[in-house]
C-alpha positions as CSV (number, residue, x, y, z in Angstrom):
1,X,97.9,124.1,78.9
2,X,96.5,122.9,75.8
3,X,94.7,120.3,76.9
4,X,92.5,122.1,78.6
5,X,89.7,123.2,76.0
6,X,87.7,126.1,78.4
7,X,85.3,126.6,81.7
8,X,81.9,125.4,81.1
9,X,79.8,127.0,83.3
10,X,77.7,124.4,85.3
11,X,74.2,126.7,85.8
12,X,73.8,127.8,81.9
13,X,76.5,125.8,80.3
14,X,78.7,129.0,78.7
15,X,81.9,128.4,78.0
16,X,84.8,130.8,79.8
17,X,88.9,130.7,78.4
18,X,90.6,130.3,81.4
19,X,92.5,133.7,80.4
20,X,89.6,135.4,81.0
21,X,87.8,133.5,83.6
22,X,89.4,133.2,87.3
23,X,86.5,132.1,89.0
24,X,82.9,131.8,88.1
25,X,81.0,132.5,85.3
26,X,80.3,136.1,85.3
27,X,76.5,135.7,84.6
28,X,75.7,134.0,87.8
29,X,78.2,135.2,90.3
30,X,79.2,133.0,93.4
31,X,76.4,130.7,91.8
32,X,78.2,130.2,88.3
33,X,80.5,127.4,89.2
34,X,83.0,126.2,86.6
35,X,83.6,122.9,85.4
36,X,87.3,122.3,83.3
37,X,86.9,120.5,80.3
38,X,89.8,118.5,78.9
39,X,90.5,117.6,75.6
40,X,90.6,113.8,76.2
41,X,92.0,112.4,72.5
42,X,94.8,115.1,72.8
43,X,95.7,113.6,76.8
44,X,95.3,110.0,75.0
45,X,98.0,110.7,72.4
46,X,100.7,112.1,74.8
47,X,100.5,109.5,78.0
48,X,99.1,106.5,79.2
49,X,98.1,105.1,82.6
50,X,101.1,102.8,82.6
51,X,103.8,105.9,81.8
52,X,101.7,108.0,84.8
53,X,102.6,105.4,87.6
54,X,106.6,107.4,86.9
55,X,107.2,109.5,89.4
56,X,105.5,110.6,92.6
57,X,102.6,112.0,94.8
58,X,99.8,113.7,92.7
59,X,101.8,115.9,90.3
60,X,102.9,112.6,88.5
61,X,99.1,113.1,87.0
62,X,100.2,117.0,85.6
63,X,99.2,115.7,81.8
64,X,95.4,115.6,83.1
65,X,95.7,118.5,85.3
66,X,95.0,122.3,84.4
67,X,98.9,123.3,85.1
68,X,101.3,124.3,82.4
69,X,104.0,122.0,82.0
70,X,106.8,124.2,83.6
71,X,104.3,125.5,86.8
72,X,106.2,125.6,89.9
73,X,104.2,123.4,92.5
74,X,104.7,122.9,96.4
75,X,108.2,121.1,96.8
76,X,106.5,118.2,99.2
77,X,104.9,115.0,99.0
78,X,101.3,115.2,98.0
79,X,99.4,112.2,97.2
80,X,100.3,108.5,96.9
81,X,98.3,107.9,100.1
82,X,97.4,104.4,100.5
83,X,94.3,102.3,99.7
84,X,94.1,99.4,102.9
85,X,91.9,96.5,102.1
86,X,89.9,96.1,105.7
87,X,88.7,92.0,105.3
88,X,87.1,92.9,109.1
89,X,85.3,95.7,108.3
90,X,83.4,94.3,104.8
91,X,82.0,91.4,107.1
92,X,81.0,94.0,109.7
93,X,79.1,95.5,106.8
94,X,78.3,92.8,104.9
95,X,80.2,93.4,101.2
96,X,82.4,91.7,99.4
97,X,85.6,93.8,99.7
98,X,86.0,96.9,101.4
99,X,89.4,99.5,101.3
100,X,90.0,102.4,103.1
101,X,91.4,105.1,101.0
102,X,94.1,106.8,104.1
103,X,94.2,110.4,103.3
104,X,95.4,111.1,107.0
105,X,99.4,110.4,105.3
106,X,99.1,113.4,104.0
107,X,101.9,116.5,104.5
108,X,98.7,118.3,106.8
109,X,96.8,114.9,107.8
110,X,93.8,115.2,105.2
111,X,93.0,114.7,101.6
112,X,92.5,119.0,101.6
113,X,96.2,119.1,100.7
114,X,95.6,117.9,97.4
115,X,93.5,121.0,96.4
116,X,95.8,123.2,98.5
117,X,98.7,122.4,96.5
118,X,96.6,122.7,93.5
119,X,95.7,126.2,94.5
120,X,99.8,127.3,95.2
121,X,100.5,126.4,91.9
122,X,98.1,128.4,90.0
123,X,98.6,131.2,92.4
124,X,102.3,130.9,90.8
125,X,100.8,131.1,87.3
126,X,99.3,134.6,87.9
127,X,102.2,135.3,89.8
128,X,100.0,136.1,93.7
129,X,101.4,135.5,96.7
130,X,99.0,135.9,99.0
131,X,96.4,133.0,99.1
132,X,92.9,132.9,101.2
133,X,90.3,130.4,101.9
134,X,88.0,130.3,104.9
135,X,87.6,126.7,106.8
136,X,86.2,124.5,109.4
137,X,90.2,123.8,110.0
138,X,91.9,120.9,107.2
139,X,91.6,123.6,104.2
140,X,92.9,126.0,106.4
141,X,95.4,123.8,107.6
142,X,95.9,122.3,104.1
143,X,96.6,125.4,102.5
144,X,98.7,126.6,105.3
145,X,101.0,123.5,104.9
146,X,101.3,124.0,101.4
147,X,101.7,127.6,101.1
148,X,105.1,127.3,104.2
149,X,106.1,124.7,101.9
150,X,106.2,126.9,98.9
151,X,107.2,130.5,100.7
152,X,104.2,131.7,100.1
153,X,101.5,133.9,102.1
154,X,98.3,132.5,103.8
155,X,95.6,134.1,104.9
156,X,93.0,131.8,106.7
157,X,89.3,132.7,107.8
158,X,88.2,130.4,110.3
159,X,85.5,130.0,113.0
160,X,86.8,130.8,116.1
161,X,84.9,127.2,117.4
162,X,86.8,124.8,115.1
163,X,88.9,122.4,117.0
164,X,92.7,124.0,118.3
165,X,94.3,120.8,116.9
166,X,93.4,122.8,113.6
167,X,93.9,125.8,114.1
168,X,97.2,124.9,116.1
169,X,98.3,124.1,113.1
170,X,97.9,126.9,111.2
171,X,100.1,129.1,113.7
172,X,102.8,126.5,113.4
173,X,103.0,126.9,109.5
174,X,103.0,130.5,110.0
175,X,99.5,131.6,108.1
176,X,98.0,134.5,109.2
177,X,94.9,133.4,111.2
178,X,91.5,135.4,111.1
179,X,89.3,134.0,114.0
180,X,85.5,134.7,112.9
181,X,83.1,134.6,115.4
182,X,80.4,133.2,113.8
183,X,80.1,130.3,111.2
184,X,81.5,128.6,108.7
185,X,79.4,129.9,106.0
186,X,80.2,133.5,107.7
187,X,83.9,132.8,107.1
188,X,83.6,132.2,103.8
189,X,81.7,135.7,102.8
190,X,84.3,137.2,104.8
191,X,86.9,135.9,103.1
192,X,85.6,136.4,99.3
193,X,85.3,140.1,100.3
194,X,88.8,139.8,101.4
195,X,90.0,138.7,98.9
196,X,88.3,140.8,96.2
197,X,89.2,143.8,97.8
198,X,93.3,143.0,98.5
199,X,93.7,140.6,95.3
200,X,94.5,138.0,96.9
201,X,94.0,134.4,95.1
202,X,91.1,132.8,96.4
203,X,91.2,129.2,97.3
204,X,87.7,129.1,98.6
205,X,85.8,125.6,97.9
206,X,82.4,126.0,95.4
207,X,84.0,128.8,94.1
208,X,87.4,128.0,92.4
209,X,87.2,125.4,89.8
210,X,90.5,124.1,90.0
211,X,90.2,123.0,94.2
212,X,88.0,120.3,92.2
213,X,90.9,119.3,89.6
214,X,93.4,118.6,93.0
215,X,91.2,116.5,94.8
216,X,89.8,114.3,91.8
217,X,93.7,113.0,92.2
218,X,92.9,110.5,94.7
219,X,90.4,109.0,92.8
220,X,93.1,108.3,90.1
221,X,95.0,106.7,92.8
222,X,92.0,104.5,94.3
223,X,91.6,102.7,90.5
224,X,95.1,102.4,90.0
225,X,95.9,101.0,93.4
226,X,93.2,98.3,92.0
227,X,94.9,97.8,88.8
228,X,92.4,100.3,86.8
229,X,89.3,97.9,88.1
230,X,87.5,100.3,89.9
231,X,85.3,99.8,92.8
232,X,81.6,99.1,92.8
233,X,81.1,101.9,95.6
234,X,82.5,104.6,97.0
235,X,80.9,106.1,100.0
236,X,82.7,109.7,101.6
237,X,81.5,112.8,103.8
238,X,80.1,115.5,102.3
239,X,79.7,119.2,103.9
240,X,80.3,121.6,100.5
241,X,80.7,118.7,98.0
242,X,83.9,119.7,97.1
243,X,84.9,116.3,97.5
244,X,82.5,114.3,95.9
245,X,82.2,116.7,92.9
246,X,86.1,115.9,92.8
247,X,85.7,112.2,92.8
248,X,83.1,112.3,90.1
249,X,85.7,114.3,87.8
250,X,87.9,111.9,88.2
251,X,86.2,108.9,87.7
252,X,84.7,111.2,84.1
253,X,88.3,111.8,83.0
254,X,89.1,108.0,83.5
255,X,86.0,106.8,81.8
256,X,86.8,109.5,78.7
257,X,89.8,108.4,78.3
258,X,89.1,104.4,78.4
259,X,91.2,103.4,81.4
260,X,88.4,102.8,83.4
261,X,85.4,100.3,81.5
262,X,82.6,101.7,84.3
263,X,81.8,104.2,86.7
264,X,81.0,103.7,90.8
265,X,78.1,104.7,92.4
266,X,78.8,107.5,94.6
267,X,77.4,107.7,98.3
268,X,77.7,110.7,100.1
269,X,77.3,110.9,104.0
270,X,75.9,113.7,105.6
271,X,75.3,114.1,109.0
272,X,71.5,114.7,110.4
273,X,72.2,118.2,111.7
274,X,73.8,119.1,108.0
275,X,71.4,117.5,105.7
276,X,70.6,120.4,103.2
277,X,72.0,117.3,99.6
278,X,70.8,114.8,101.4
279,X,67.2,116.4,101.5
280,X,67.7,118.3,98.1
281,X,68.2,115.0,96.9
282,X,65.7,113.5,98.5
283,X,63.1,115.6,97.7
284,X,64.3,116.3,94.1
285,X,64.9,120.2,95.3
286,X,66.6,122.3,93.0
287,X,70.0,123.2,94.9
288,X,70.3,126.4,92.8
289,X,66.9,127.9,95.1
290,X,67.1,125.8,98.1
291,X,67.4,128.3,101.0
292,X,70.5,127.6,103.3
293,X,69.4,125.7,106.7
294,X,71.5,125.7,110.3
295,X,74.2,123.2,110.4
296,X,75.2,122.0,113.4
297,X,77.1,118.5,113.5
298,X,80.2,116.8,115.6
299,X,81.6,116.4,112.3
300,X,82.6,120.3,111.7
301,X,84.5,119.6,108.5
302,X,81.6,118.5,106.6
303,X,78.8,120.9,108.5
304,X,77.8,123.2,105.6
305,X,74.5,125.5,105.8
306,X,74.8,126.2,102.2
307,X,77.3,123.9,100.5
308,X,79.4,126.0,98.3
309,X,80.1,123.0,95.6
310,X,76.5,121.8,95.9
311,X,75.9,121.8,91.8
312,X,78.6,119.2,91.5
313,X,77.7,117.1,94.5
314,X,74.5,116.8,93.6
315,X,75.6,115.6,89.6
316,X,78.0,113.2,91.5
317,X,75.6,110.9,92.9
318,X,72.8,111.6,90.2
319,X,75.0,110.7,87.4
320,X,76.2,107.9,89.4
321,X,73.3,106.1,90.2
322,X,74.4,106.5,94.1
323,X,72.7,108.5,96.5
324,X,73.1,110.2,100.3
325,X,72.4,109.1,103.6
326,X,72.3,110.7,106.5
327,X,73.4,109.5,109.8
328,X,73.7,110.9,113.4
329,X,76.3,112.5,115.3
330,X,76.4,109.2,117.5
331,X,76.7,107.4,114.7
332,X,79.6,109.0,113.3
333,X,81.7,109.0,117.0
334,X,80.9,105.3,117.2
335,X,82.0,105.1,114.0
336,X,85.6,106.6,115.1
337,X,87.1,103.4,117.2
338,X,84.8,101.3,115.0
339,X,87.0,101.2,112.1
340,X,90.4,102.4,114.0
341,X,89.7,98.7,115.9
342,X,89.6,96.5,112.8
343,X,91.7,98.6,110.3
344,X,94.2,101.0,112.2
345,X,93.3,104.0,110.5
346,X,91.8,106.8,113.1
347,X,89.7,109.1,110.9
348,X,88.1,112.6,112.4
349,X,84.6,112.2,112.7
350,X,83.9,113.4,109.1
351,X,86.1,110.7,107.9
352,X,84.6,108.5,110.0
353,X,81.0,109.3,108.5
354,X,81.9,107.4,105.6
355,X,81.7,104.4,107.6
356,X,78.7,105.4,109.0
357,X,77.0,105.8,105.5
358,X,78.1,102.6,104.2
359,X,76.4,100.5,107.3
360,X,73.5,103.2,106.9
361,X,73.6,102.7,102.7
362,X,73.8,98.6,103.6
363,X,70.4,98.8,105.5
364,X,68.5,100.8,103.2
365,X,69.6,98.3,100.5
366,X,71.5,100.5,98.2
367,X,74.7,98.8,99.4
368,X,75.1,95.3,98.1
369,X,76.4,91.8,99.6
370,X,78.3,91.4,96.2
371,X,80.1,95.6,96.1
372,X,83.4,96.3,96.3
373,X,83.6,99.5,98.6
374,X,86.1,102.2,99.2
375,X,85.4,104.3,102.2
376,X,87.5,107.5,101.9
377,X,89.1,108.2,105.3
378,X,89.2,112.4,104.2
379,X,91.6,113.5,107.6
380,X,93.2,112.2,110.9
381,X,91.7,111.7,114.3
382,X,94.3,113.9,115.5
383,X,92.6,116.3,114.2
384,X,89.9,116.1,116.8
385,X,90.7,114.4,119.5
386,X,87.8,115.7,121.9
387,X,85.3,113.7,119.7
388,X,87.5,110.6,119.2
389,X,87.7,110.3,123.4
390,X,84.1,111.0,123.1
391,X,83.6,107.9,120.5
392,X,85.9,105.5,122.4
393,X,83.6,106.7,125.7
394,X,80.5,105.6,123.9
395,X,81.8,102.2,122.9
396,X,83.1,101.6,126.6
397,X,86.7,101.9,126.2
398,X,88.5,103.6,128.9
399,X,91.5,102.9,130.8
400,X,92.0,101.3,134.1
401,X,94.2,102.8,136.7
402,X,97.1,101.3,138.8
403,X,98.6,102.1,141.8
404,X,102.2,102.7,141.2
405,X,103.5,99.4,143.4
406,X,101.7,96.8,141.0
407,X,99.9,95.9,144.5
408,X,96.8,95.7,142.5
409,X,98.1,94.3,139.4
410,X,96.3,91.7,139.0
411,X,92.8,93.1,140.1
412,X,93.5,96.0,137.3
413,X,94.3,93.3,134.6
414,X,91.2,90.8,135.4
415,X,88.8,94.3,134.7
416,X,90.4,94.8,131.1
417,X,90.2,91.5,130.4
418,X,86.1,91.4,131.2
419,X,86.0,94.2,128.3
């Protein structure tokens, strides 16, 4: 793993070998958050962008990933999801192009699975096999997916209210389940301790640098899919900023390296009731000191009282020249049939939000009649299908019923066609 040249902590910029660094930077605890840093000319030497399309799914990008070359990774398809232009929804909004990056094709139905896989692999390295994260339910599911896939042991904290679609699927992989009754941010404490105490590896998001390094993949994919032109904007959900952060890497490691001649502005959604970046950033708040709040949201994957990647989230959209927006829970459930009606992709309702924030980001003017947009579609509606009935409710779409003769046919028939 030469190319990677050390951790730089993101609080007091110290630099950590990853020999001796698992986590965080020991002079700030959970607050010392890592960054990897690549050595970019060596990478530049050894591959190109046109020798990285060989291969498959996300590991195809190993020479600008922290993984030795001979690291066992999660034998399934991760990655290569597709980008879908959507000509119907960039009228709708007003843009010049708009694509939908699917993430719901992946192995556990949301982008998650790239960081997931990432965390299997460097469990291998220091040989674990019991891996732990607590989650709203696609980590949790993510990580179970990957960890069946490899024969490994999960351990999942979760709030006992996430959806059962979620947590269905983490008794079908086979992880062992941990229901906490409480919230998400009281899943994740337990879970650290957990982990400290049985040495277990610890996937948890904010807190290992290399969950970051998986999910800055699809990024890669996004600029490639549009021959290395990148977008103009990208808008996503954001709960911890796990997601964003990894964007933003991966949009730096492209730039670094040349393949890319500029960098997106990043927009990230948050939902009213789980506002704490978008207020930081609105009110130029340090996110270091800012006090947790009370999340509550529809959108439980990207409700976060304290969001445990917040240092990165909040560089994202600063270095960026993007921003947040917030929208409300309505807004994100209308958003669900919105863009499953003129795309085909059903997103859960925090994939859904970064519809949402791109009509909200359109009004407020940071949005553009000339941008090209990706919206990142972060997990399936399957996932949640209580609040994707309650979306199709809101926009008036039910179903008409029919008595089993066809004596009323017709009647039936004339009331669907008045919708």
């Amino acid at each position: 793993m030469d190319h990677v040249l050390h951790l730089r902590c993101l609080v007091c910029g110290a630099e950590h070998s990853p020999d001796t660094v698992a986590y965080v930077c020991p002079a700030h605890g959970v607050d010392g958050v890592l960054d990897v840093v690549y050595d970019y000319a060596l990478i530049a030497r050894r591959t190109t962008r046109e020798a990285l399309r060989a291969g498959s799914g996300m590991w195809r990008f190993r020479p600008l990933l922290p993984v030795e070359v001979d690291t066992p990774v999660p034998p399934i398809l991760v990655g290569d999801t597709p980008l879908i232009e959507a000509p119907r929804l960039a009228a709708q909004a007003g843009v010049a192009r708009l694509w939908i990056k699917d993430e719901s094709r992946q192995p556990t139905a949301s982008l998650k699975d790239r960081a997931s896989a990432m965390a299997v692999a460097k469990a291998a390295e220091q040989g674990l096999g019991t891996i732990t994260t607590a989650s709203t339910g696609n980590a949790a599911a993510a990580l179970a997916g990957m960890c069946a896939a490899a024969g490994r042991r999960a351990v999942i904290f979760v709030p006992a209210a996430a959806p059962p679609a979620k947590i269905a699927q983490l008794h079908a992989f086979g992880a062992a389940v941990v229901l906490v009754q409480g919230t998400y941010d009281q899943a994740v404490e337990l879970a650290m301790t957990a982990s400290a105490r049985r040495g277990w590896y610890n996937r948890s998001t904010g807190f290992n640098p290399y969950m970051t390094e998986g999910k800055k993949t699809a990024v890669y994919e996004v600029c490639e899919s549009l021959e290395w032109e990148p977008p103009d904007v990208i808008t996503v959900g954001v709960g911890d900023g796990c997601i964003i952060g990894g964007l933003h890497k991966g949009l730096r490691d492209l730039l670094a390296l040349g393949w890319i001649d500029r960098m997106p502005r990043l927009v990230g959604v948050q939902a009213e009731g789980s506002a704490y970046l978008a207020d930081a950033w609105r009110l130029d708040e340090d996110v270091l000191t800012k006090p947790a709040i009370v999340a509550t949201t529809v959108a439980d994957s990207i409700a976060a009282g304290l969001p445990r990647d917040r240092v990165k989230a909040m560089a994202a959209v600063r270095d960026t020249g993007g921003g947040f927006v917030t929208v409300s829970d309505a807004a994100i459930l209308a958003a669900i049939p919105a863009v499953a009606r003129a795309s085909g992709v059903f997103g859960e309702p925090a994939a859904a939000a970064s519809w949402a924030g791109l009509l909200a980001a359109v009004e407020v003017g940071a949005v553009g009649a000339s941008d090209r947009v990706v919206i990142m579609n972060t997990g399936s509606g399957l996932k949640d299908v209580a609040a994707a009935w309650r979306g199709a409710e809101m926009a008036g779409i039910t179903a008409v019923s029919v008595r089993a003769d066809g004596m009323d046919l017709d009647e039936a028939l004339d009331r669907l066609e008045d919708r």
